[in-house]
C-alpha positions in Angstrom: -3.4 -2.7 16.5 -5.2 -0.2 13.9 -3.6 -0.9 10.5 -3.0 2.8 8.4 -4.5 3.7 5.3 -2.2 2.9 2.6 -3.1 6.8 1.7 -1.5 7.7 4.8 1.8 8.3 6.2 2.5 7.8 9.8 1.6 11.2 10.9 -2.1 10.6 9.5 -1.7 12.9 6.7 -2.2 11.7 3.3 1.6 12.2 1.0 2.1 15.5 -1.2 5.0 14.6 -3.4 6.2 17.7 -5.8 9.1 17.6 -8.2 11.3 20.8 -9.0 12.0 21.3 -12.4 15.9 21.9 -14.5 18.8 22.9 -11.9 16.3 23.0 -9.1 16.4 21.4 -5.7 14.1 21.1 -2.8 14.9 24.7 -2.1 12.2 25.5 -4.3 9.2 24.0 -2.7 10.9 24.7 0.6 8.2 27.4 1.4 4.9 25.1 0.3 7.1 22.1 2.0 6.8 24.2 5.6 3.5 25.6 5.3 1.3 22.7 3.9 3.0 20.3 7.1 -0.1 20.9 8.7 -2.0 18.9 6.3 -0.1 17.0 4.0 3.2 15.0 4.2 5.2 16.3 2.0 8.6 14.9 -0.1 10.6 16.8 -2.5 11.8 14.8 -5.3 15.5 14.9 -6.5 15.5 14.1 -10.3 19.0 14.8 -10.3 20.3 10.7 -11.0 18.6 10.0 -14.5 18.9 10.9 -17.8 15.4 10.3 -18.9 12.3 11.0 -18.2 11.0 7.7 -18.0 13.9 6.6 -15.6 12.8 9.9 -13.5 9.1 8.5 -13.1 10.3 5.0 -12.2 12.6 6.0 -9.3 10.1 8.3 -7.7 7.0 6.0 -8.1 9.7 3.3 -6.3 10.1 5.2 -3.4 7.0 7.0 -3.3 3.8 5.7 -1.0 1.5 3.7 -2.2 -0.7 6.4 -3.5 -0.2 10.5 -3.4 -0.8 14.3 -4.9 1.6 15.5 -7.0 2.9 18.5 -8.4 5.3 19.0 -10.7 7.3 22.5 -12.1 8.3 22.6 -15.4 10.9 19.7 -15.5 8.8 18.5 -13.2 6.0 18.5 -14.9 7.3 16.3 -17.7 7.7 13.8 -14.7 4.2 13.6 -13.6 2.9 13.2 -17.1 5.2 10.1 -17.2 3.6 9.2 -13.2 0.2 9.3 -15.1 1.3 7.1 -18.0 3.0 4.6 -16.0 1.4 4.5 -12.6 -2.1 6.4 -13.0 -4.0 4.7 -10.3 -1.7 5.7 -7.5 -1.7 9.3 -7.9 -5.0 11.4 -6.3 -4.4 14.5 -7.3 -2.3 16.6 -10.3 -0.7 19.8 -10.5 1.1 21.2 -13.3 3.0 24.7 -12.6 4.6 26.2 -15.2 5.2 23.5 -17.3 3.7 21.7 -20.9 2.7 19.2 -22.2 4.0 19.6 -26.0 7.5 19.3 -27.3 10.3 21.7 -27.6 10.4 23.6 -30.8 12.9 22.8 -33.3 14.8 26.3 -32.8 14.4 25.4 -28.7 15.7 21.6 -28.8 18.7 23.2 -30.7 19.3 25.6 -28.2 19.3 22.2 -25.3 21.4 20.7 -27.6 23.8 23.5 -27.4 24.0 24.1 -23.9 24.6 20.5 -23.8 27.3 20.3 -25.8 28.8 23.4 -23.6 28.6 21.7 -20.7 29.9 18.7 -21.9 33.5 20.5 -22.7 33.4 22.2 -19.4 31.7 25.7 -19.9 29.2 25.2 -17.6 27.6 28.1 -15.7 24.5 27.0 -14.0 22.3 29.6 -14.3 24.2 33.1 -14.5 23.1 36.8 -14.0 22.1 37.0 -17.8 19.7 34.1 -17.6 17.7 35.7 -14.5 15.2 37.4 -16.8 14.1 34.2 -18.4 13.3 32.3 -15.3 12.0 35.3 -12.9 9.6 38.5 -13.2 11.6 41.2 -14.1 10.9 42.9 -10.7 12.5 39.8 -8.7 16.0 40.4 -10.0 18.3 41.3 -6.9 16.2 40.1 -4.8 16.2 36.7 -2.4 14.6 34.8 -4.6 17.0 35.8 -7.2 19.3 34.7 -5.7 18.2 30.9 -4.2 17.7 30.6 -8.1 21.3 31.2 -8.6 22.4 28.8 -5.7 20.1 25.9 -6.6 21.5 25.6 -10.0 25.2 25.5 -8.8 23.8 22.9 -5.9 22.3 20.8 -8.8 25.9 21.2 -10.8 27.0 20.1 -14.3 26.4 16.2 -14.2 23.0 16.3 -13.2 22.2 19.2 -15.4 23.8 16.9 -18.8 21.6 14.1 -17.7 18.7 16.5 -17.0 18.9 17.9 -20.2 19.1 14.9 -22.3 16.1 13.3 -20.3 14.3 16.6 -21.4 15.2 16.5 -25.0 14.0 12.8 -25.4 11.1 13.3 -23.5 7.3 11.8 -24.7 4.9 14.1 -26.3 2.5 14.3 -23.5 -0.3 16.0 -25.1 -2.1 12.8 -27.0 -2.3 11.7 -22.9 -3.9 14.9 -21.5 -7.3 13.2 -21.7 -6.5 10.2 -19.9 -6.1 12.2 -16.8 -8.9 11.8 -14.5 -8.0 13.3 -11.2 -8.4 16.8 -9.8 -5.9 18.8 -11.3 -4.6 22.3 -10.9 -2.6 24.1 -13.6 -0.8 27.4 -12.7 1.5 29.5 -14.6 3.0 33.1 -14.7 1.3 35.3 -16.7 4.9 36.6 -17.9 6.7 32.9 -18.2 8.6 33.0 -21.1 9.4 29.4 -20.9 6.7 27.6 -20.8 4.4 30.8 -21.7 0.4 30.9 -20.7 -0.7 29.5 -23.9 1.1 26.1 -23.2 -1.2 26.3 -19.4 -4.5 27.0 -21.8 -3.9 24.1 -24.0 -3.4 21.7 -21.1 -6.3 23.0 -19.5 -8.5 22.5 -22.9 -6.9 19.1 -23.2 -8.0 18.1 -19.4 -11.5 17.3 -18.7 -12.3 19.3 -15.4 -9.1 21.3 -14.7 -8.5 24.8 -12.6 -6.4 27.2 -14.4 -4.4 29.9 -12.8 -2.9 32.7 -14.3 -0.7 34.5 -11.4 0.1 38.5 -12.8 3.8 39.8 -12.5 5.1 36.3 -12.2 7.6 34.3 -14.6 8.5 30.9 -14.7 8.8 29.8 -10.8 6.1 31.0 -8.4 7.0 29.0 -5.8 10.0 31.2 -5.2 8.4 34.3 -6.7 5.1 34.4 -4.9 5.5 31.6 -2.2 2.0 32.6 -0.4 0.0 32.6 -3.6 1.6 29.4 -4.8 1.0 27.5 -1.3 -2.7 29.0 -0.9 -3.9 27.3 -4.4 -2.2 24.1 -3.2 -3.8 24.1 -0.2 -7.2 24.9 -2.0 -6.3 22.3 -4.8 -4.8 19.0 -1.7 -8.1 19.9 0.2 -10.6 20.1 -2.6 -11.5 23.4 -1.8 -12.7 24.0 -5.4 -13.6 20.4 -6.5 
């Protein structure tokens, strides 16, 4: 009896596992999930159970195979840096959407801190109406997409956003790391992100040797939702080595 790869899963394809990023679920890799079957075999991370990063990075590399790709969105992101701190070796492939590698700013850890404390005495709202603008293109409010951002973050609910939160305000500086990274990696980010904004992609992509930068026009914070055919052709490009 052939023994598999231990790059391999059972159905011969080698594991793609991305991570969705703050009140996010699976529903927002759902599109890549179903169109990149074909070559990869794909799991969607729930970082929904810890309160620190760290934590976040142990669980999935516990359950993860042997070695993988990864992609992480914003949230998410901060998760795969900590992957490549603890576990570099088993990873064979990065990508970074809409994310960063440098801390909050003081005015924005004040602003977690806040919402925090909100939540903790019971005014949480997910992610309401008036926050659309900050996570999506202008042009995508009222639409599907829109919406699944409003649904995910009620899915994901209060608990796992207080943990979520704290896990992001303690999180490790990542950029003194950047250089340590020595796999093909693909950053992407909406040119109109106000979150994690395009200069953030550009210093990551100064800071790692080798890396693809995409800047996707009339996009905000999550392409995957906003232009799910865009986002899943540079991850097919980026899992097959298109542009190694």
């Amino acid at each position: 009896m052939t023994t598999p790869s231990p790059l391999n899963s059972p159905d011969g394809h080698i594991p793609l596992l991305l991570i969705p990023g703050l009140l996010c679920d699976a529903a927002l890799w759902k599109a890549q999930a179903e169109a990149l079957a074909d070559i990869a075999s794909v799991q969607i991370a729930d970082i929904t159970q810890d309160d620190s990063i760290r934590a976040m990075a142990r669980r999935l590399l516990a359950e993860a195979p042997p070695r993988f790709a990864l992609a992480g969105l914003s949230m998410g992101g901060y998760v795969s840096f900590e992957i490549m701190r603890q576990a570099p070796e088993r990873v064979l492939r990065l990508a970074l959407v809409d994310t960063m590698a440098s801390l909050d700013t003081p005015e924005r850890r004040q602003q977690r801190i806040g919402l925090r404390a909100l939540a903790e005495r019971g005014r949480f709202l997910g992610i309401s109406p008036q926050l659309l603008p900050n996570l999506i293109h202008a042009s995508r409010i009222g639409t599907p997409a829109a919406n699944e951002v409003l649904a995910m973050g009620k899915r994901v609910g209060r608990e796992a956003f207080l943990r979520q939160q704290q896990a992001i305000i303690n999180r490790t500086d990542s950029r003194p790391t950047l250089a340590d990274i020595h796999v093909p990696t693909l950053i992407v980010v909406g040119a109109d992100d106000k979150l994690t904004p395009v200069a953030e992609a550009q210093a990551m992509h100064r800071g790692i040797a080798g890396s693809r930068l995409e800047i996707l026009p009339t996009c905000g914070h999550l392409p995957p939702l906003e232009l799910p055919e865009r986002m899943t052709a540079l991850l097919r490009d980026w899992f097959t080595g298109t542009h190694d």
